[in-house]
C-alpha atoms as an extended CHARMM CRD file, in Angstrom:
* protein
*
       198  EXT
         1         1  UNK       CA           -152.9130000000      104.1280000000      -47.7180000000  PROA      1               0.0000000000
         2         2  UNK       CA           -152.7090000000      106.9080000000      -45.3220000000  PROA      2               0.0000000000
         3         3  UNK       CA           -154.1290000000      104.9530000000      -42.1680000000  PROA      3               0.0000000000
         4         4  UNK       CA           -150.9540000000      102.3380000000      -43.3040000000  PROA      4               0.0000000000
         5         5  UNK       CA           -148.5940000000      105.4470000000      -43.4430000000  PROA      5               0.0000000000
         6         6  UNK       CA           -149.9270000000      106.8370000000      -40.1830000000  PROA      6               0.0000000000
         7         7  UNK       CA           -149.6240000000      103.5650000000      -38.5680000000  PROA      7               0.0000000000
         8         8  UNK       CA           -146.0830000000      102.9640000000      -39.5380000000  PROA      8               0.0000000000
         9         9  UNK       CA           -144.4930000000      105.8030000000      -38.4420000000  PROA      9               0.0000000000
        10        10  UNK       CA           -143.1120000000      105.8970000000      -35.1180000000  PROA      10              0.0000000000
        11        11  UNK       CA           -144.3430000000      108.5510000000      -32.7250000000  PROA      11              0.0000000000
        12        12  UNK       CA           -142.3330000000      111.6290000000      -31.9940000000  PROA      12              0.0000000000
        13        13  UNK       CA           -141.3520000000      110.5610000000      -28.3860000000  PROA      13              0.0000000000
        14        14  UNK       CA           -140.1650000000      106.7720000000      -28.6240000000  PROA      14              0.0000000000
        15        15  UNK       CA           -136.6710000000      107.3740000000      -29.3380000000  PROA      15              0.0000000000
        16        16  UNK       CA           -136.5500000000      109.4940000000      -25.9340000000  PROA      16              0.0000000000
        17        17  UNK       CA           -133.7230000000      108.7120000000      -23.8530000000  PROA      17              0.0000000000
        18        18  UNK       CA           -134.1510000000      108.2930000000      -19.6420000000  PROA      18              0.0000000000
        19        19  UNK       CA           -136.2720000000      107.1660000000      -17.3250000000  PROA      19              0.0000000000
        20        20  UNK       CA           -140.2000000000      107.1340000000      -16.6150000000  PROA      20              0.0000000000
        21        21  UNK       CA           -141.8270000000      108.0460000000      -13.0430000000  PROA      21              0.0000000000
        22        22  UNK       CA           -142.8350000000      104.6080000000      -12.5170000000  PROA      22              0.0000000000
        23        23  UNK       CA           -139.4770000000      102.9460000000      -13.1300000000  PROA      23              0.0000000000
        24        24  UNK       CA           -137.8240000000      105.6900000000      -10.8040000000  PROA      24              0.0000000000
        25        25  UNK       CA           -140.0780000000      105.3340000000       -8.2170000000  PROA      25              0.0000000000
        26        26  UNK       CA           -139.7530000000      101.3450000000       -8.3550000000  PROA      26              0.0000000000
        27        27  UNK       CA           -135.7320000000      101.4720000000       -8.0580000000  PROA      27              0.0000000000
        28        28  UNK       CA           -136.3110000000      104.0750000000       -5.4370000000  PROA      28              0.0000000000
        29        29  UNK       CA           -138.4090000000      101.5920000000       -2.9720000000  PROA      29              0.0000000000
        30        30  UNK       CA           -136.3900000000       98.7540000000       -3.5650000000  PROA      30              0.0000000000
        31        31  UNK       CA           -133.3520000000      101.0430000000       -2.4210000000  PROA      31              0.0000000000
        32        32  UNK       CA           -135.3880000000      101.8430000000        0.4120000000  PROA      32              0.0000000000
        33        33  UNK       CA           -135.8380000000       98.0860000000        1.3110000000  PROA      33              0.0000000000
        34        34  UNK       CA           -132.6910000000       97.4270000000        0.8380000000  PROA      34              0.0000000000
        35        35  UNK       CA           -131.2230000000      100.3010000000        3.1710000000  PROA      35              0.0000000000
        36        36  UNK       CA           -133.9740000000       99.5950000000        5.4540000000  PROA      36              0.0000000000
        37        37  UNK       CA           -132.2980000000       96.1990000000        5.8580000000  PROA      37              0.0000000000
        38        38  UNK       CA           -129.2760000000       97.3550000000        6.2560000000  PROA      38              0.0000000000
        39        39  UNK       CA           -129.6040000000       99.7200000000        8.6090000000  PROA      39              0.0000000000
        40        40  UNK       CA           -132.1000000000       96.8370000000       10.4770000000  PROA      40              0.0000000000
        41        41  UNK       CA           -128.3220000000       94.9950000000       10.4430000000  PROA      41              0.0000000000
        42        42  UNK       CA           -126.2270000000       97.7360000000       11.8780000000  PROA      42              0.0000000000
        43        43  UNK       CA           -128.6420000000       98.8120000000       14.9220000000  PROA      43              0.0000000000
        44        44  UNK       CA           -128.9470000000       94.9760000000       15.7350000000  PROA      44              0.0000000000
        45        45  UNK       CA           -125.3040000000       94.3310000000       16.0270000000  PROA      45              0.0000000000
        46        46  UNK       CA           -124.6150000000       97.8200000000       17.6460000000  PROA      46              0.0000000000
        47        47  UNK       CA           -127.3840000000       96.6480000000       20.7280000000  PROA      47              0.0000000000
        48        48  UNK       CA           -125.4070000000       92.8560000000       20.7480000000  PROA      48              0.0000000000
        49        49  UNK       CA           -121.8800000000       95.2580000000       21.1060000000  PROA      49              0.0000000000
        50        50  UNK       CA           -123.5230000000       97.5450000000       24.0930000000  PROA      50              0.0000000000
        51        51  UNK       CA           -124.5750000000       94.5410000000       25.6960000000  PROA      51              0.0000000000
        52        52  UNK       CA           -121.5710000000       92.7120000000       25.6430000000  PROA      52              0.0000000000
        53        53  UNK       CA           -119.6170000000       95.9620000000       26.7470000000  PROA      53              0.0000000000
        54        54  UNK       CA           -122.0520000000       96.0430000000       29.9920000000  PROA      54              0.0000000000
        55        55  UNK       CA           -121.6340000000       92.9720000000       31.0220000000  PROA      55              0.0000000000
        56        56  UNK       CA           -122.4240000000       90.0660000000       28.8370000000  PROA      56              0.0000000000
        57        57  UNK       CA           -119.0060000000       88.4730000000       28.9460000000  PROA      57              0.0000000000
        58        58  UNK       CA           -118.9160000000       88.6490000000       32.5360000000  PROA      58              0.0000000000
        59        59  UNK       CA           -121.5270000000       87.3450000000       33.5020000000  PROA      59              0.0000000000
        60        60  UNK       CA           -120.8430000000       84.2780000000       31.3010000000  PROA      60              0.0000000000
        61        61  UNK       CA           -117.6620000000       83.9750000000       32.9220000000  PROA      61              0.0000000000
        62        62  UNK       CA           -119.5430000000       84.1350000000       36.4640000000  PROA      62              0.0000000000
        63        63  UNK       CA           -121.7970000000       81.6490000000       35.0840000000  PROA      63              0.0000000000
        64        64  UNK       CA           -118.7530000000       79.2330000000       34.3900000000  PROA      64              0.0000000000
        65        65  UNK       CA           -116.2770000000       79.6820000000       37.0660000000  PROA      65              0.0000000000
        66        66  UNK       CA           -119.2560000000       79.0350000000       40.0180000000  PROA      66              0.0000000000
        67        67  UNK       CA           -120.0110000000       76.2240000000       37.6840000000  PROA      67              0.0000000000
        68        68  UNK       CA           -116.5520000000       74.6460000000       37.6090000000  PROA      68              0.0000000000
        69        69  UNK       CA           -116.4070000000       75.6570000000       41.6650000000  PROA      69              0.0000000000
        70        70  UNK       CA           -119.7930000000       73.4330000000       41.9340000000  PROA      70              0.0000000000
        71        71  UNK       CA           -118.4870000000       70.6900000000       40.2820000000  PROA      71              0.0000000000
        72        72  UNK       CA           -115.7390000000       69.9880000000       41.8310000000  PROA      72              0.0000000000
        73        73  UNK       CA           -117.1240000000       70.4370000000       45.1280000000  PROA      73              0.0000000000
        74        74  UNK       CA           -119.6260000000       67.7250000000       44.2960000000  PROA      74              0.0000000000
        75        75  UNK       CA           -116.9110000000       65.4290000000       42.8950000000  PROA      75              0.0000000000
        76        76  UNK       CA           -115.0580000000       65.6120000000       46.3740000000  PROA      76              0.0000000000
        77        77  UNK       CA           -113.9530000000       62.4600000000       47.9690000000  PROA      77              0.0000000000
        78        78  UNK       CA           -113.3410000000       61.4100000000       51.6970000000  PROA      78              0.0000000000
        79        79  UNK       CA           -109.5520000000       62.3560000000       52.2930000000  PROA      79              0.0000000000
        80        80  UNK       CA           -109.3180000000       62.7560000000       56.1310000000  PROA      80              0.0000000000
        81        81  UNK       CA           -105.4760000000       63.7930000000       55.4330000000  PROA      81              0.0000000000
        82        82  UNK       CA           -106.9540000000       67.1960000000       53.4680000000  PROA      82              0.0000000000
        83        83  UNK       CA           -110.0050000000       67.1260000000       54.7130000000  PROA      83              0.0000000000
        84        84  UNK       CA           -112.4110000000       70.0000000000       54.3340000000  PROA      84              0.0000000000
        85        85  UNK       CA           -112.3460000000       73.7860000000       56.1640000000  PROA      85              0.0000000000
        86        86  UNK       CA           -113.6590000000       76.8470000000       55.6160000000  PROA      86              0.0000000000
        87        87  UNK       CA           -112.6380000000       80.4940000000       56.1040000000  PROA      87              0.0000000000
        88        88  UNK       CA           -113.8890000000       83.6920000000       55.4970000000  PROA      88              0.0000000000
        89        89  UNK       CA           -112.3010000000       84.1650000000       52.4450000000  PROA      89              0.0000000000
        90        90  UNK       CA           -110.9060000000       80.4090000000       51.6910000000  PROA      90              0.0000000000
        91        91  UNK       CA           -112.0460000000       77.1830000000       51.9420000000  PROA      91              0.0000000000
        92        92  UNK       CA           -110.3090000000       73.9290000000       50.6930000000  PROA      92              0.0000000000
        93        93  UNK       CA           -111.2940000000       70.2460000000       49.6220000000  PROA      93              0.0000000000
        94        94  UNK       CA           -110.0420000000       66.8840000000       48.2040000000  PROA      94              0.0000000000
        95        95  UNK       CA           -111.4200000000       66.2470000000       45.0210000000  PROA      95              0.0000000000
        96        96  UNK       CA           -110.7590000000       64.3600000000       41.8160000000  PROA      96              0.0000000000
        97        97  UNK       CA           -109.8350000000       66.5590000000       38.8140000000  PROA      97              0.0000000000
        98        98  UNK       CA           -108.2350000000       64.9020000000       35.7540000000  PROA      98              0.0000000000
        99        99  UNK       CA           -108.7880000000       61.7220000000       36.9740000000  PROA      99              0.0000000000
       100       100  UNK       CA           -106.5500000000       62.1600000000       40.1380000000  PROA      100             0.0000000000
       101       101  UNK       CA           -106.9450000000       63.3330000000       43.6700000000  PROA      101             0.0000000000
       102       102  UNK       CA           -106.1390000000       67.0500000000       44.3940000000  PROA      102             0.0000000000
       103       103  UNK       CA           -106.4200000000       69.8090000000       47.0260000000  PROA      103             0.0000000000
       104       104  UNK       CA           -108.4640000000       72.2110000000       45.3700000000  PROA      104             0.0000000000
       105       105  UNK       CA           -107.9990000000       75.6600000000       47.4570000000  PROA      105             0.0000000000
       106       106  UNK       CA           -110.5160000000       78.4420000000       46.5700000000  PROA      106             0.0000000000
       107       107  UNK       CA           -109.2080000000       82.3480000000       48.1190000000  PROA      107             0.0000000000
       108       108  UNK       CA           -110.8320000000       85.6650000000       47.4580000000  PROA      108             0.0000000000
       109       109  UNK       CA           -107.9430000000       88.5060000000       47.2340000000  PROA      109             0.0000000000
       110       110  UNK       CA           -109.4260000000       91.6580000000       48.7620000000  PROA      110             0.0000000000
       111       111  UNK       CA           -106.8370000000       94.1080000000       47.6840000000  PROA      111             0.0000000000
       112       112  UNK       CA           -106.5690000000       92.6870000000       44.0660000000  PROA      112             0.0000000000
       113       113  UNK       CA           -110.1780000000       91.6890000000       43.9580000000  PROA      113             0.0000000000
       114       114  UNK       CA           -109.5620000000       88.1600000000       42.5720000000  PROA      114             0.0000000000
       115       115  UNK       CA           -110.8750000000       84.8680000000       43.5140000000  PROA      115             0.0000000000
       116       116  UNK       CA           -108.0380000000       82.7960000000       43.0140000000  PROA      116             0.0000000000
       117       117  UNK       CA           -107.6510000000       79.0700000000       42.8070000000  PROA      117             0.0000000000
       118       118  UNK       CA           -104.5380000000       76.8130000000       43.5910000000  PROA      118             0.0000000000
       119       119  UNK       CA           -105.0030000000       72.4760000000       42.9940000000  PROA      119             0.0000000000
       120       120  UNK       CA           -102.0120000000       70.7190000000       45.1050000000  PROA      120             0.0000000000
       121       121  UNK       CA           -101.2950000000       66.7150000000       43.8970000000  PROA      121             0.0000000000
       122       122  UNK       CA           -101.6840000000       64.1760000000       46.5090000000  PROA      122             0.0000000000
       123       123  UNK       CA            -98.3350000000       63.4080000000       46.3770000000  PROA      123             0.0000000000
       124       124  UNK       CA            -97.9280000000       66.9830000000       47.2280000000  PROA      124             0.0000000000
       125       125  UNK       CA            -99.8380000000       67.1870000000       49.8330000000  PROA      125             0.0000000000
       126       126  UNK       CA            -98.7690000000       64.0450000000       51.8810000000  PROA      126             0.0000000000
       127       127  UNK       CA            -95.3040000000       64.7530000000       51.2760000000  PROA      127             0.0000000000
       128       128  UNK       CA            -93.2160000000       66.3570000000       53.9730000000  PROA      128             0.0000000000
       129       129  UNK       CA            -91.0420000000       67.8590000000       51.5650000000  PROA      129             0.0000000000
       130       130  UNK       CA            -92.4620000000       71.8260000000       51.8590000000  PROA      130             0.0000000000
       131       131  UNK       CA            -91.1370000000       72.8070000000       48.4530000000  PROA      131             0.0000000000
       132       132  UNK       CA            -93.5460000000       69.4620000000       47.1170000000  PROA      132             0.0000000000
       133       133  UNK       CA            -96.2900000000       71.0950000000       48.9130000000  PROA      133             0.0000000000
       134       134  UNK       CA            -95.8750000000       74.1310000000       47.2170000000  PROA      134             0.0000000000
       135       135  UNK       CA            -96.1250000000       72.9600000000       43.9420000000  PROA      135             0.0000000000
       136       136  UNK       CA            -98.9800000000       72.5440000000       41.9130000000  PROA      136             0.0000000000
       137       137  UNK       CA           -100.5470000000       75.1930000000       39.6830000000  PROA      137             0.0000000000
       138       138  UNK       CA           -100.0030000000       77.8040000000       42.1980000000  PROA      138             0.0000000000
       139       139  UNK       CA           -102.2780000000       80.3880000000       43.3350000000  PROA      139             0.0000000000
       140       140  UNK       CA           -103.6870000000       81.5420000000       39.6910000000  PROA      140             0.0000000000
       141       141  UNK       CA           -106.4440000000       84.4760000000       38.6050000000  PROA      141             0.0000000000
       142       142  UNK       CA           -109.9970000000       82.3070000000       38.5660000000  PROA      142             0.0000000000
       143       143  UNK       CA           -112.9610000000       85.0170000000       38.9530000000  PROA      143             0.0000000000
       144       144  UNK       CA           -112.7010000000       88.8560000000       38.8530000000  PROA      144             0.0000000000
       145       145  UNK       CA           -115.1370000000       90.3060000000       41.3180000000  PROA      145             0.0000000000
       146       146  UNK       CA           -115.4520000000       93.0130000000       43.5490000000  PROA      146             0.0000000000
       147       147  UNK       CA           -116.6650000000       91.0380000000       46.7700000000  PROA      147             0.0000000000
       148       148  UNK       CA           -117.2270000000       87.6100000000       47.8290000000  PROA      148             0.0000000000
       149       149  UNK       CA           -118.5070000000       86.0250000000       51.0300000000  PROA      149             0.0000000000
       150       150  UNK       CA           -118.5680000000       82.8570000000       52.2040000000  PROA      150             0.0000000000
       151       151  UNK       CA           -120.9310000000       80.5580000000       54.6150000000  PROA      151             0.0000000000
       152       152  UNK       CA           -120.4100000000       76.8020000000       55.3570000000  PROA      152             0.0000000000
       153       153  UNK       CA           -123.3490000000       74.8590000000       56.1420000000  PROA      153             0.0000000000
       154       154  UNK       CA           -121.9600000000       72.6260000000       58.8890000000  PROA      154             0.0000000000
       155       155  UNK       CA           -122.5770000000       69.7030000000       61.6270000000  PROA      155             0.0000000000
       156       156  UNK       CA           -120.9960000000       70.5170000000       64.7340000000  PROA      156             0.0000000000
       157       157  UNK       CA           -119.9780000000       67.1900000000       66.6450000000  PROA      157             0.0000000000
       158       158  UNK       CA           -119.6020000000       68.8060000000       70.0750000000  PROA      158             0.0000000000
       159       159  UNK       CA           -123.1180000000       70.0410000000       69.8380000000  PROA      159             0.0000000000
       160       160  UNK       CA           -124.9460000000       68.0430000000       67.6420000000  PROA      160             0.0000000000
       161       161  UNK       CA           -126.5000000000       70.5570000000       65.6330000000  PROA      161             0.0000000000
       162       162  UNK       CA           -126.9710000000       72.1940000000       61.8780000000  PROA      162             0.0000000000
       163       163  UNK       CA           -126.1300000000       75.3280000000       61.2840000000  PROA      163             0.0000000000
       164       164  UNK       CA           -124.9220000000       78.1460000000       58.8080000000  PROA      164             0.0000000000
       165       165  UNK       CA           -121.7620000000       79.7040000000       60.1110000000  PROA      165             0.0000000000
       166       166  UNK       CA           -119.1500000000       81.9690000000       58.5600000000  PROA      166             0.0000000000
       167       167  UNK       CA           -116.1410000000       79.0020000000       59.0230000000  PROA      167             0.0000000000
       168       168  UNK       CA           -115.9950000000       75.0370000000       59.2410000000  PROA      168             0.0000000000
       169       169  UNK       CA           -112.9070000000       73.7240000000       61.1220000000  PROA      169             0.0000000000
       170       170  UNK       CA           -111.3630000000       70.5770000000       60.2940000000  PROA      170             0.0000000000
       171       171  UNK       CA           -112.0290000000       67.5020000000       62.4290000000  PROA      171             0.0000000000
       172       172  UNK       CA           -114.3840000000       69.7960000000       64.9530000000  PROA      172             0.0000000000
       173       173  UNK       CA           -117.2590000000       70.3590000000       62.1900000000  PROA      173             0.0000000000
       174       174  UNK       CA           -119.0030000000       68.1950000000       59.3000000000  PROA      174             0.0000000000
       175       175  UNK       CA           -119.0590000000       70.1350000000       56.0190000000  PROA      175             0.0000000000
       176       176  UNK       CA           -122.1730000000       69.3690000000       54.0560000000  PROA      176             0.0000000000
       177       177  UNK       CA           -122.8890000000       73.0200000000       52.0930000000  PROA      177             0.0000000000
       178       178  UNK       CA           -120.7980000000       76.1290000000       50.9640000000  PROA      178             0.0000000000
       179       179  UNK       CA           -123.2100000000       79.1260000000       50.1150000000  PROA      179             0.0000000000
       180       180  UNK       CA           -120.7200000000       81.4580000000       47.7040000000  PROA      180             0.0000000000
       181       181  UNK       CA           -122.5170000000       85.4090000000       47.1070000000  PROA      181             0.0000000000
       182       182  UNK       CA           -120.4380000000       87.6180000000       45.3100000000  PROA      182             0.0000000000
       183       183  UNK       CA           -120.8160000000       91.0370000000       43.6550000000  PROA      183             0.0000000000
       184       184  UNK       CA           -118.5110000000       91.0980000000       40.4880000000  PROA      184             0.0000000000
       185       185  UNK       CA           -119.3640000000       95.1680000000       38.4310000000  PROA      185             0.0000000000
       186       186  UNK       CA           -122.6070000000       95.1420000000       37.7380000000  PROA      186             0.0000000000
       187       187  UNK       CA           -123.5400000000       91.4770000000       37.9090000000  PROA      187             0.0000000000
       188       188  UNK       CA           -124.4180000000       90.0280000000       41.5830000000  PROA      188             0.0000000000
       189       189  UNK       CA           -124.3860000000       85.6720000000       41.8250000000  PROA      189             0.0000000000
       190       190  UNK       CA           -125.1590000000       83.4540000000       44.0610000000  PROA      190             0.0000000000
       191       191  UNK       CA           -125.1090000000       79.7420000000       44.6210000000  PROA      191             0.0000000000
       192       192  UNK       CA           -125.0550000000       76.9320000000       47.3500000000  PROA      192             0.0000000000
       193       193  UNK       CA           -124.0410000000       73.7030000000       46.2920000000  PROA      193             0.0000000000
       194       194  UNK       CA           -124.3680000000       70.5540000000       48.8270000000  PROA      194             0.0000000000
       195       195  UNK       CA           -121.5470000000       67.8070000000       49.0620000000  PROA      195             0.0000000000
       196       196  UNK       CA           -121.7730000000       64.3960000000       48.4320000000  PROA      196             0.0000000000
       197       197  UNK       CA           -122.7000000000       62.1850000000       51.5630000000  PROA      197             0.0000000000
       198       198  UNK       CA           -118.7490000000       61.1050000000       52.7030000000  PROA      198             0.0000000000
C-alpha cells in the first residue's frame, strides 16, 4: 500500500513552469541556422550589387551594342550608290535592317564620349531632296565609352595589296574588315568582324 501511494504521487518538480537546457540549446542552434542563412542571403546579394555597380551592366551593354554593330556589318549588301568608307572616327555601310536597305553610319563623339549611330532609308539616300537625306533616326546615343579607334582592313586597287590602315575610301579601296578597340570605364573591348564577299 505504501509502494502504490509512493508511486502515485507526483514528484515535487513536474508542475515546474519553463524551459530545460536541452530544449534551449536546441531552439538556440536552429536560430543560429536560420540567421546563418540569412545572413548567407544578404552578403550574396550585397557582392551581386558591388558587381553590378563596377561594371556589370556595362559591360553587358558593350557586349550588345558591338554585337548589333557585327551584325549588321555582316548583313551588308552591295550598294555601289552608299557604298562603304571608313574614317577615323566614322565609317558607313548599306545594310538590311528591318527587312529594308539602310545607310547605317557608326561616329564616335570625342567631346561627349558617345558612339553614336544614325540609319538613313534608301529612299533617303538616293533622293536629291537634302532635307530626305537628313531624315532617318538621326544621329542617336548607341555606346558610352571613353575612347574608340578604328582600323579598316582594306584592298587597295591601285596597288594591289592587303593591308590594315586607319581609313578606306570609297571607290579607291575594297573594304573586307573593320577592327573596333574601345576603352569604355573600366571595361576595355575589342572585336574585328569580316564582311560578306560583295
Amino acid at each position: 500500500m505504501l509502494y502504490s501511494a509512493l508511486i502515485c504521487r507526483p514528484a515535487k518538480n513536474s508542475h515546474r513552469k519553463g524551459f530545460t537546457l536541452i530544449e534551449t540549446l536546441i531552439v538556440a542552434t536552429i536560430f543560429s541556422f536560420i540567421a546563418l542563412a540569412i545572413a548567407t542571403s544578404f552578403m550574396s546579394g550585397m557582392k551581386l550589387w558591388s558587381r553590378a555597380k563596377e561594371g556589370g551592366f556595362s559591360k553587358q551593354n558593350i557586349v550588345f551594342a558591338v554585337e548589333r554593330i557585327s551584325q549588321e556589318l555582316r548583313q551588308a549588301v552591295n550598294m555601289p550608290s552608299i557604298g562603304f568608307e571608313g574614317l577615323t572616327d566614322e565609317f558607313f555601310f548599306p545594310s538590311v535592317v528591318n527587312d529594308s536597305v539602310v545607310k547605317v553610319t557608326y561616329k564616335f563623339d570625342q567631346a561627349e564620349k558617345m558612339l553614336k549611330r544614325k540609319e538613313i532609308s534608301l529612299k533617303g539616300v538616293l533622293s536629291a531632296d537634302t532635307e530626305e537625306k537628313s531624315s532617318g533616326d538621326g544621329l542617336k546615343n548607341f555606346l558610352s565609352a571613353e575612347t574608340i579607334s578604328l582600323k579598316y582592313f582594306c584592298f587597295d586597287l591601285k596597288l594591289g595589296s592587303y593591308a590594315w590602315k586607319e581609313t578606306c575610301e570609297k571607290d579607291k579601296e575594297v573594304f573586307i574588315a573593320v577592327k573596333i578597340d574601345g576603352q569604355s570605364e573600366k571595361n576595355a573591348f575589342s572585336k574585328t568582324v569580316f564582311m560578306p564577299a560583295l
